[in-house]
N, C-alpha and C positions, 0 to 999 in steps of 0.2 A: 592624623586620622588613625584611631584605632581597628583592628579588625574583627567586625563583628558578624561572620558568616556571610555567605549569597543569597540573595533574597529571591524569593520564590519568583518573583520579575523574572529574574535571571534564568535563571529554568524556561519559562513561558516565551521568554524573548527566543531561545533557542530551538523550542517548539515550533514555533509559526516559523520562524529562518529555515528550518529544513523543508515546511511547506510550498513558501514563498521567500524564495534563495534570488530576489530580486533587487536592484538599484532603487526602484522606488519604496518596498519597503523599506531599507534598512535607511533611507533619507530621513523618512515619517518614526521608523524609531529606535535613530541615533542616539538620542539621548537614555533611551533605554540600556544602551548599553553601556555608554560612558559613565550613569549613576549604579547601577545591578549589576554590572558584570567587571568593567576596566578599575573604578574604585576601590572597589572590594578586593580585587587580583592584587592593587598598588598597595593595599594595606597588609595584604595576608605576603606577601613578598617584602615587607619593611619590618615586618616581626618575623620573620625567618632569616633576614640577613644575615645579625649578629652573630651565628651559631652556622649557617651553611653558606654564604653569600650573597653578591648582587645576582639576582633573578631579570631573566630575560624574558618579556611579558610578551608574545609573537601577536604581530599584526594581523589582524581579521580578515584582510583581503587573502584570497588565494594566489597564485600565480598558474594564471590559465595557459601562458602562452604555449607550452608543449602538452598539455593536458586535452583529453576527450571531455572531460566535461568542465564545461564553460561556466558551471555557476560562479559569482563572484567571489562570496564568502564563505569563509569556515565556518562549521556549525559548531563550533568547539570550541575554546578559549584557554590556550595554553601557558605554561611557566617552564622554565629551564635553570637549572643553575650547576651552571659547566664548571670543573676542574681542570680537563684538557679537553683537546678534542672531541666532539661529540661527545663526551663523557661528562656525564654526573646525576641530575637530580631531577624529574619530572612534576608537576601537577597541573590536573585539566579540569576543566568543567564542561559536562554538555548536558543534552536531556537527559542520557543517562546519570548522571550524576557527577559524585566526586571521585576523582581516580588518579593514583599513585604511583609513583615507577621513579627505577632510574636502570642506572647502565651503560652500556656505550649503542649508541643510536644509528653509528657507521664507521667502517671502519675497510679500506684498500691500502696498497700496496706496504708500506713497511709494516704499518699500525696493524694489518691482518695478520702478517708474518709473524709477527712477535706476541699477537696472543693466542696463534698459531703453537707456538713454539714454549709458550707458556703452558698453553694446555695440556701438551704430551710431555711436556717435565715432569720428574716424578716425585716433584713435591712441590708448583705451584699447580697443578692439573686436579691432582686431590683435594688440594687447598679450594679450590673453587667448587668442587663437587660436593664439601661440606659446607662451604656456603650456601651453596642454593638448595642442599637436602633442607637445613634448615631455614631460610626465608619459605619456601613449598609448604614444609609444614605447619608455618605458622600463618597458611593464606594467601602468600604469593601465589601470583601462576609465571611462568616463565617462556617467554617470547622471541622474536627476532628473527630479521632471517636467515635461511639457512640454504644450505645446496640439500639440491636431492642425491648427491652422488660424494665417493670421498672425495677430500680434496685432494690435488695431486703431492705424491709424496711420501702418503700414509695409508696405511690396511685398512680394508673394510672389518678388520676385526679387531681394532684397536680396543681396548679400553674404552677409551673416548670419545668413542667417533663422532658420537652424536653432540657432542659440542664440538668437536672438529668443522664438522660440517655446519654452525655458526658463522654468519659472517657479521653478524651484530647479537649483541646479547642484552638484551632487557628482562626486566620483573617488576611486577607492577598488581597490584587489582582498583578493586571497584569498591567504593563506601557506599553507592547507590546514591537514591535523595531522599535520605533519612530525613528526619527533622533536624538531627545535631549540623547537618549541613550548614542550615541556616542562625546557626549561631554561634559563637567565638570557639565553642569545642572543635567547630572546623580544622583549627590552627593546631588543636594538641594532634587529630588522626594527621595530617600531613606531617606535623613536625617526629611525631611517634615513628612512623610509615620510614622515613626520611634516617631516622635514628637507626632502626632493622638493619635499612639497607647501604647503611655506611660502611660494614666492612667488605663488601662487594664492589661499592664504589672505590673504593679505595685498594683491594686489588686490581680495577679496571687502570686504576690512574697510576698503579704501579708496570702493568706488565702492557698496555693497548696503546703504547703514546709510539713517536717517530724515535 
């Protein structure tokens, strides 16, 4: 099956699931999603493999049990295609549209230490600072969390602080739901998007691993 955009189903389908985030809806329309949303995901992940990997298509249920809200489903419909840990490649679909990212998604005890340690290096720290001046200016926004305070260790007037105080670093935007969504041009903005931010990814997979 080739990949030929998400159908405006799929949009509509996630519409009403934000309203009615219910068991009995999503029974009555299952199959909406399995043909408009999980297809489409399976095809647009079968044409990106060859060139970035296998893609992890995340399951639609939520996981309520330590959560305050109990609705069952995600309103979202997401892709991953990991290098290392938490680390690689994003794409989602919701009502808001099409949307793009990658990066490392988490990251404790050695894996933080070491891009920790990356960062205030005085030439993989810079290295990263020019990566993201230029993903930013070409549309990125850049995310993730972060401490409110420095980490321990380092000055509040570092250089860097404010990527210091990163505990996960993503970038990513929004395509919206243009029309081109819904047709095979899909594949070129993710694959494009995907293309930007490989050499980011690819510092992450150099300096954020154990």
């Amino acid at each position: 099956m080739s990949f030929e955009g998400f159908p405006v189903a799929a949009l509509d389908f996630y519409d009403d699931l934000e309203v009615d985030n219910t068991k009995s809806f999503w029974e009555a329309h299952k199959g909406v999603y399995a043909t408009s949303v999980k297809a489409p995901f399976t095809a647009l992940a079968a044409a990106l493999e060859p060139e970035f990997g296998s893609m992890k298509i995340f399951r639609p249920y939520r996981d309520v049990r330590f959560a305050k809200d109990k609705t069952p489903y995600k309103t979202h419909q997401g892709g991953f295609v990991g290098v290392g840990p938490a680390t690689g490649w994003y794409v989602e679909l919701s009502p808001r549209g099409l949307r793009t990212g990658a990066g490392f998604y988490e990251a404790s005890g050695t894996r933080l230490a070491a891009f920790r340690e990356a960062v205030a290096h005085e030439t993989y720290g810079p290295e990263l600072e020019g990566l993201l001046a230029t993903v930013v200016a070409d549309g990125f926004e850049v995310g993730g969390e972060r401490l409110k305070t420095s980490p321990r260790g380092f000055d509040a007037d570092h250089p860097r602080i404010a990527l210091l105080r990163h505990r996960s670093l993503t970038v990513g935007r929004s395509h919206g739901f243009g029309p081109e969504i819904h047709t095979p041009a899909a594949l070129d903005l993710v694959r494009d998007d995907w293309r930007t931010l490989r050499p980011l990814v690819e510092w992450a997979q150099r300096h954020c691993q154990d």
